[in-house]
Each structure stands twice: as C-alpha cells, then as structure tokens.
C-alpha positions in Angstrom: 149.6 198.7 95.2 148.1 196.5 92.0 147.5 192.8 92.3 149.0 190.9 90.3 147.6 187.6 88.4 149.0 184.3 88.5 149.7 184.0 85.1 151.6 187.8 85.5 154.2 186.0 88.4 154.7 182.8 86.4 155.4 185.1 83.1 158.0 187.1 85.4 159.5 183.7 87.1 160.3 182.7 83.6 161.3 185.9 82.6 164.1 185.7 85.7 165.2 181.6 84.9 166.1 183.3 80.9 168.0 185.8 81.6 169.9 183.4 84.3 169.9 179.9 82.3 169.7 180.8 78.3 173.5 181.5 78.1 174.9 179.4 80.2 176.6 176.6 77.8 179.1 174.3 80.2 178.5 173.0 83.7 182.4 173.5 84.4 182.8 177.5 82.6 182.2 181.1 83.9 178.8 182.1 82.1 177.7 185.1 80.3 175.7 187.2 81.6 172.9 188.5 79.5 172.7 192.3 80.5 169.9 193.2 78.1 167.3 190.7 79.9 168.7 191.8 83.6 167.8 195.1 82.6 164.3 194.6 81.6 164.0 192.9 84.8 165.1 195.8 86.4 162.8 197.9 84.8 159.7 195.4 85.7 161.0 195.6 90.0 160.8 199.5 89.3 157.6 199.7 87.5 155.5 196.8 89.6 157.3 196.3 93.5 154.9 193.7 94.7 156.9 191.4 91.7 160.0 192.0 94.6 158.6 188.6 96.3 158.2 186.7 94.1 161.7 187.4 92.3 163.7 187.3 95.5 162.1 183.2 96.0 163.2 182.7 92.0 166.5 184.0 93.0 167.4 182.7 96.3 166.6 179.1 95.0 169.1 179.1 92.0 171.3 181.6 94.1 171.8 178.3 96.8 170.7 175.4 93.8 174.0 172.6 93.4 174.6 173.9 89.6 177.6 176.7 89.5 177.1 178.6 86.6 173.4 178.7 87.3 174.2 180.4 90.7 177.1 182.8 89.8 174.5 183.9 86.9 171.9 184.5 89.8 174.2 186.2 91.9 175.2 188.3 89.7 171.7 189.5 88.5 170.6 189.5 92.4 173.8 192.2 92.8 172.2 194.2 89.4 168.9 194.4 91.2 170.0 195.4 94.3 172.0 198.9 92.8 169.1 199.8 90.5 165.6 198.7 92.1 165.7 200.4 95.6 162.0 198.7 96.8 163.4 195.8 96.2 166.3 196.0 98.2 164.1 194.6 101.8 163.4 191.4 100.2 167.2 191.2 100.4 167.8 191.9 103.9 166.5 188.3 105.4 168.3 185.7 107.2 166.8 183.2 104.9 168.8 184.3 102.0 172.1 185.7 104.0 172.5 182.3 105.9 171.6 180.5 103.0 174.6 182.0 100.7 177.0 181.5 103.9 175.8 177.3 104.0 176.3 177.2 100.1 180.0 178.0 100.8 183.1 175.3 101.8 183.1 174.4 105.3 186.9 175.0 104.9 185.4 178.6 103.5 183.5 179.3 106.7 186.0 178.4 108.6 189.4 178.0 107.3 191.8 178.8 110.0 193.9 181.6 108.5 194.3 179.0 105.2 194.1 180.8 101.7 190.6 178.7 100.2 192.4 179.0 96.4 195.4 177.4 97.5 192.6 174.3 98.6 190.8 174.3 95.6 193.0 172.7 92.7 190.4 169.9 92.5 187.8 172.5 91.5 186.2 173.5 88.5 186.7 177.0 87.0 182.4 177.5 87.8 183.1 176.8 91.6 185.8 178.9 92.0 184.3 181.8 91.0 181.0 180.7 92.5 182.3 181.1 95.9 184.4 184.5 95.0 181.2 186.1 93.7 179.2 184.3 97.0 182.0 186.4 99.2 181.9 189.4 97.4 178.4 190.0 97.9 178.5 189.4 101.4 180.9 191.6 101.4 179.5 194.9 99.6 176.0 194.0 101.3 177.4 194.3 104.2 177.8 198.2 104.1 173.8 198.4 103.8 172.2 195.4 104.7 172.3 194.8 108.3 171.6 191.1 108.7 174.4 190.5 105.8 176.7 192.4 107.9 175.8 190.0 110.8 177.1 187.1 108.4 180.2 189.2 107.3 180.8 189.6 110.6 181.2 186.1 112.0 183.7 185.0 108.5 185.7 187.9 109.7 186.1 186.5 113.1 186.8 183.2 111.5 189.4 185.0 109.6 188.1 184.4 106.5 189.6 185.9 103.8 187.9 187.7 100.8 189.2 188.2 97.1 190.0 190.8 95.5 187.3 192.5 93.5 187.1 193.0 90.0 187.4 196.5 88.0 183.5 196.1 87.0 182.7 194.8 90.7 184.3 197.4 92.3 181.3 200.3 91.7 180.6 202.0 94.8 176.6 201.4 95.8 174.7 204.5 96.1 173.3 204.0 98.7 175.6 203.7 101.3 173.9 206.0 103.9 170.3 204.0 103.1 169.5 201.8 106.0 167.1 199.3 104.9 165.1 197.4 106.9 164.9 194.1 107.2 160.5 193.2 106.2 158.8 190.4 104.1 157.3 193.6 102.3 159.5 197.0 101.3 158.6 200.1 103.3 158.8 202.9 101.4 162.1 204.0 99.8 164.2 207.0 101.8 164.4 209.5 99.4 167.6 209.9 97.9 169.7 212.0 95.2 168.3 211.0 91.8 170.5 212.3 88.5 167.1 211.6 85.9 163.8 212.7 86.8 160.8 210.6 87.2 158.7 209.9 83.9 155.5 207.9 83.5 155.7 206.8 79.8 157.5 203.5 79.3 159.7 204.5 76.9 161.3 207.2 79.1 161.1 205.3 81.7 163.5 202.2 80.0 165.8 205.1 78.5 166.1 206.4 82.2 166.8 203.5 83.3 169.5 203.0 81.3 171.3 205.9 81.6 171.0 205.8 85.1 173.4 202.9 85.2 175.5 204.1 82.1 176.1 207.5 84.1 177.4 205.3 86.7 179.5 203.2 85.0 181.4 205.9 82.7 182.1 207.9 86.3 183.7 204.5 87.6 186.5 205.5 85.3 186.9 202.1 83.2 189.7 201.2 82.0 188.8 200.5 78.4 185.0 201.6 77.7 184.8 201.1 74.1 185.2 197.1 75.1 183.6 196.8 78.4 180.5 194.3 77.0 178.1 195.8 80.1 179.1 199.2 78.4 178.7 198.7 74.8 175.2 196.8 75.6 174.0 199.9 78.0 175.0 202.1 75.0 173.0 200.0 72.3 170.2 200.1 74.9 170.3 204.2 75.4 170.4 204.2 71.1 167.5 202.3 70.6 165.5 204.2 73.3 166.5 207.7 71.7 165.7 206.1 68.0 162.1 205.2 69.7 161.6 208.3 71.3 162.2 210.2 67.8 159.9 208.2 66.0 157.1 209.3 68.6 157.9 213.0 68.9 156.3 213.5 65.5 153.2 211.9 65.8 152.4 212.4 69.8 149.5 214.7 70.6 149.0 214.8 74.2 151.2 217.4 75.6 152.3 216.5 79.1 154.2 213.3 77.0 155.5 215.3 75.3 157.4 217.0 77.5 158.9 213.8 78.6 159.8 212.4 75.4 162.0 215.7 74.8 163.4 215.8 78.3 164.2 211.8 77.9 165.5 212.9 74.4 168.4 215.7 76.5 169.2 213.2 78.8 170.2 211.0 76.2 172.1 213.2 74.0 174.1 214.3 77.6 175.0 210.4 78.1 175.8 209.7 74.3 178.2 212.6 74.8 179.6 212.0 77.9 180.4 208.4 76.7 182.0 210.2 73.6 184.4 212.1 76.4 185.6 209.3 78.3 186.3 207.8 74.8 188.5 210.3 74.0 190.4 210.6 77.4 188.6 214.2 78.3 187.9 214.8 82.0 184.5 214.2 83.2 182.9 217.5 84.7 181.5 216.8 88.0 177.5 216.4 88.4 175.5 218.7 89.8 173.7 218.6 93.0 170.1 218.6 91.4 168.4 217.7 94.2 168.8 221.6 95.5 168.0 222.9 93.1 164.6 221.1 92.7 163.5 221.6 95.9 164.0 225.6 94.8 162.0 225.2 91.8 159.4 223.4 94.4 159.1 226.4 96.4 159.2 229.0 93.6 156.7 227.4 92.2 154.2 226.6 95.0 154.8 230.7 95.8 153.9 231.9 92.8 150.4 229.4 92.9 149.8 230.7 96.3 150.0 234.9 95.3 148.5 234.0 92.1 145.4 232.2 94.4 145.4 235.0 96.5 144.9 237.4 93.7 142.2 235.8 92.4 140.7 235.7 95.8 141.1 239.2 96.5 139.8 240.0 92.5 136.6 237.9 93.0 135.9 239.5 96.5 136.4 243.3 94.9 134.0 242.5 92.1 131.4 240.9 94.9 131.7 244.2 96.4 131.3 246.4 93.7 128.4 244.5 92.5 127.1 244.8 95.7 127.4 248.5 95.8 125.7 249.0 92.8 123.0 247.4 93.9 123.2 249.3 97.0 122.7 252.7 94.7 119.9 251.0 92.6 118.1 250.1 95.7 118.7 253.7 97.2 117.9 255.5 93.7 114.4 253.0 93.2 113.5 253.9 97.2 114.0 257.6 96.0 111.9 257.7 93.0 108.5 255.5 94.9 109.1 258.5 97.9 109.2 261.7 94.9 106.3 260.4 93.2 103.3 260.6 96.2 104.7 264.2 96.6 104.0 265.2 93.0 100.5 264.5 93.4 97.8 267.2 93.7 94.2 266.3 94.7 91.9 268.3 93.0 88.0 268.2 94.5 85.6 266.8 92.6 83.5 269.7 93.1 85.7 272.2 91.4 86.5 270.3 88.7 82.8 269.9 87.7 82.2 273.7 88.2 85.3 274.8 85.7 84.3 272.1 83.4 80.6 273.6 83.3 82.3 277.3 83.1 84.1 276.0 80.0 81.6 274.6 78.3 78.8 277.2 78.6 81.3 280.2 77.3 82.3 277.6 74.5 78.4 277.4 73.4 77.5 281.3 73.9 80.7 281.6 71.5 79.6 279.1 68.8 76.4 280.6 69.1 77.9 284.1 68.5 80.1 283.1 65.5 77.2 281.2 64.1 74.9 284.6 63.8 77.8 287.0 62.2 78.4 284.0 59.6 82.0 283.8 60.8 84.3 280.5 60.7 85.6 280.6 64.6 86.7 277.1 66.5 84.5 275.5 68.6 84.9 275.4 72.5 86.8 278.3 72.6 87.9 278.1 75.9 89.5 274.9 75.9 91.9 275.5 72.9 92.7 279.1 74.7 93.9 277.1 77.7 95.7 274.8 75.2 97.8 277.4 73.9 98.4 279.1 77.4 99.8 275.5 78.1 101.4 274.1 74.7 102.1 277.6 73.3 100.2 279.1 70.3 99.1 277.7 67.1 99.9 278.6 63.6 97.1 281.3 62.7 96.2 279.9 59.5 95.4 276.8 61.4 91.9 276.4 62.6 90.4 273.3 64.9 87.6 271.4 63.7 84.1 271.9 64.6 83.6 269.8 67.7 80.3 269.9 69.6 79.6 271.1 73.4 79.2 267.4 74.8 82.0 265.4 72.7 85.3 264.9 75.4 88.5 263.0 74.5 91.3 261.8 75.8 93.5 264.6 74.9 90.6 267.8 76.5 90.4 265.7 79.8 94.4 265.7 79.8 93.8 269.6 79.2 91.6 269.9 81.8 93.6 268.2 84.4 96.8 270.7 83.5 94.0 273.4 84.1 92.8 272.6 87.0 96.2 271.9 88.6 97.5 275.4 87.7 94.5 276.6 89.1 95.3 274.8 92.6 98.3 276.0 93.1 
C-alpha cells in the first residue's frame, strides 16, 4: 500500500467538504446533492484505499456536526461510498460512528414510546426532518451488513422505534448483502464478489467503469421516470464524456495492452448507452449474465493451454539435447574409428632393404644411360624408376619423353615412387 503525503489527505479532505457544502444554499432546505463530485470521490477510495481513514473522520464529523443540510449531504455521500467503494466499507463498521448517528437523533427518536416522531416535529425545519429520516434509514440498510449498525438497529427496535418509509431512489438493494465485513481501524482485504465490468488499469476506463457500474444498477432498479431522475441523467452525461475521451485516444494510443482496454471500456459503454435507450422506451431488460463462471472457465482454459504448450517446449528442447547428443556420440565413435584404421595401414619397411633397392635402381639406370649414350640414341634417364612409375600410374604417352636427370639428383616425387615400390614389394 502507497503512502500518502500530507498535502495529498488535506487536498482529499477538501475535495470531501465540496462536494458536501458547495450546494448547499439555506440552513432550513433539503440540499442538492452534487453527484458528479461524489463520484470522483468514489473513484479516488477505489484507486487509493488508505484515503478510507482519513475520509471516514471528514465524514463522521459533518455526519454528527449541529448544521442539517451539512449532515443529510454527508449522509448521503457516506451511503454512495458505502455501495460502490467495498475497502472502504470497514472504516464504517465502528461504534464511534454507529453510536454517534444514534446520539445525533431526538431523545424522543431513541426512545419514543410507540409515538410517531413526525407527528412531534411541527416545530421543525424541513432540513431536520429529513436529517433524522435519512439518519434512520441508514441504520436501517447498514444494518443488513454491518454488524455493529445492526447492534444499534437493534436496541431502536426494542424501543419501538419506528422507521420511514424509503424513497424510490433509496430503495436500491446493496450488493453486498451476503459480504460480512469486519469491524477494523484498517480494511482487510475485500471477499471477492460478482463484478459486471472487469478490472482496468488506465484512468479513463477505470472512471467510465465506474460509472456504469452504478448506472447498470440503477436502470435494473426499474425507475419510475429515468429520463428525469437527476442521479440518472448525471451518471449518463458522466458515461458520454468517458466514451467521447476514450475515442479521442483510440487513434493515437500505441501501447497495445491499453488498447485493449480502451475498446473493451468503449463495448461496455455502448451496452449501457443502449440499455438506458431500452428502459426509455419501456422494453424489458434481459437478465445479466452470470460472468463470474464463465471467467473462472476462461481461467482454466487458459492456464491449460500454457501448461501443454510448456510442456511441449520442454519435451522439444529435451529431444533436440538428445539428438545433439547423439550425434556427437557418432562423431566421437566415427573419429575413435579412423585414429584405430590408420596404425593398421602402416607398413615398416627396413632400412636395409630400402637402401639395397635404391642402389639396384640406380646402377641399372647408369649402365642404361651409358648404353643409350654409345648407340647415339635419345632414351630417359633412370630407367628403372619411370618403369616402376608406369607399373604404378599407368603408362605414358609414347611421344612423351622425361628429361635427362642425373644418377644422384632425388626429389620429392622419386622418394614418393620409391616408397610405393618398396611397399609392393613387402607385401
């Protein structure tokens, strides 16, 4: 979890006393509530948690403060936070703040004998009134999820304390009625819970999201007249502006992972637009699905097909290790081969009989010279040796005759013949 700075929490605080104080325009008069700033603190509790304290102190002191339309502002945003910001729903469940709302009521409230508390009030303002409805309301709802606000419900019902009515707009079933939340200074983490929009990083998506969320759950609450409802309309305007934002960056974005979210962001609002379009025109709203399923599916399809597709790899890079290795097996082998042929291709010759064939050679090649040089006759020098070239290179041209070479001159190419010689001769 982040820190925060100082100048972060007083920036927030202030952020909180706007949205509660700005429209507020007679001490004795129901406010208006400003939904747009509510929502962006919504959207800060969602993005930052540890802001949770902080707010729930800014809250809780206006929430019990002596000015009426200050508190049924704060009540009401408190009630806004609590359906859409689930880590901040522990800084809620404290006896500071439960027994605080109950001492901000009547004492005839707390404990009116069976008497109606509207039928005691004709002295009050229009503020107060509805001060202490929204006050019982609360406790009331709360109740269903917050176990020390069920502990204060509890004792007005054995006081027989009576509750109003609620509202069409206040009448929204929570989501999370089966969510047990503890009661902690700091929020555990959330239970996890069916979410209709998917999670998204980018702050654009994220506000769009958000927004939506709470639409969805407003057009499935079946208003009575949408195209009026001011929390409506304002929701609507907010989902507009996100989608015109979200267009303007689909062109230009680069990175590919955002966008993917800017174009799933982008569905989800086109599905909202449209479904607000329905209830507008009195068609039935289709039921919605059970996604959570369905992802969890996707989960393991996906996590299968990285585990075969590891386990291909795995069993690719181990065949190619042993192939390699078998080649190099067979070099190894054929290279052990070849240094065991070559000693046994190797004939010793002695010394001795080498020099005595050499000698035989060269004396018949001198009487021969000697010969040819009497009868006047052209014939090739060392007669012998060429004779044992061409029983081992094969005859010569006969127009072809070798150069005169004398009895002692040796080259390379005669000891080579001499070698082949005297290797035929030893075996």
């Amino acid at each position: 979890m982040s820190k925060v700075s100082k100048e972060e929490l007083l920036e927030f605080k202030g952020q909180i006393k706007n949205a509660i104080l700005l429209k507020i325009k007679s001490n004795s008069k129901i406010p208006e509530f400003d939904v747009a700033r509510s929502i962006k603190i919504c959207d800060k509790l969602n993005e930052k948690p540890i802001l949770g304290a902080r707010a729930e102190k800014t809250l809780r002191k206006i929430c019990l403060g002596k000015e009426a339309p200050a508190a049924i502002n704060a009540l009401r945003l408190a009630d806004m936070v609590m359906k859409n910001c689930p880590n901040f729903r522990p800084y809620l469940n404290t006896k500071v703040f439960s027994q605080g709302v109950l001492k901000s009521l009547p004492k005839h409230i707390r404990d009116p004998q069976g008497v109606s508390f509207q039928s005691m009030q004709d002295d009050a303002s229009e503020a107060e009134i509805e001060r202490i409805n929204k006050s019982l309301l609360l406790i009331q709802s709360w109740s269903k999820v917050l176990h020390l606000w069920k502990a204060t419900h509890d004792s007005l019902v054995r006081k027989n304390c009576q509750f109003p009515e609620p509202l069409k707009d206040e009448e929204t079933p929570l989501a999370y009625d089966d969510l047990k939340v503890p009661s902690s200074a700091m929020p555990s983490k959330p239970s996890p819970k069916k979410q209709a929009t998917p999670k998204f990083r980018d702050s654009d998506c994220k506000k769009a999201a958000t927004a939506i969320e709470v639409l969805n759950d407003m057009l499935r609450a079946q208003p009575e007249d949408p195209g009026k409802d001011p929390i409506i309309q304002e929701l609507k305007q907010q989902v507009t502006t996100c989608q015109t934002t979200i267009h303007s960056r689909l062109g230009r974005e680069t990175n590919q992972l955002v966008m993917d979210e800017l174009l799933k962001a982008n569905d989800l609002c086109n599905k909202i637009l449209k479904l607000y379009s329905d209830v507008l025109s009195g068609k039935p709203i289709p039921e919605e699905k059970k996604t959570k399923i369905v992802k969890q599916e996707d989960t393991k399809k996906k996590t299968e097909k990285k585990t075969k597709k590891k386990k291909s790899e795995k069993k690719g890079k181990q065949a190619k290790a042993e192939k390699s290795a078998d080649l190099d097996k067979i070099f190894q082998d054929s290279e052990g081969e070849t240094t065991k042929e070559k000693p046994a291709t190797k004939t010793t010759v002695p010394i001795d009989f080498l020099a005595s064939a050499f000698a035989d050679e060269s004396s018949q090649g001198e009487a021969k010279g000697k010969d040819a040089l009497s009868a006047s006759e052209p014939a090739p020098a060392r007669q012998g040796t060429f004779d044992l070239l061409e029983g081992v290179f094969g005859k010569t041209d006969d127009n072809t005759t070798a150069p005169p070479v004398s009895a002692r001159q040796t080259s390379a190419f005669e000891d080579d013949a001499f070698m082949a010689l005297a290797k035929k001769r030893a075996e």
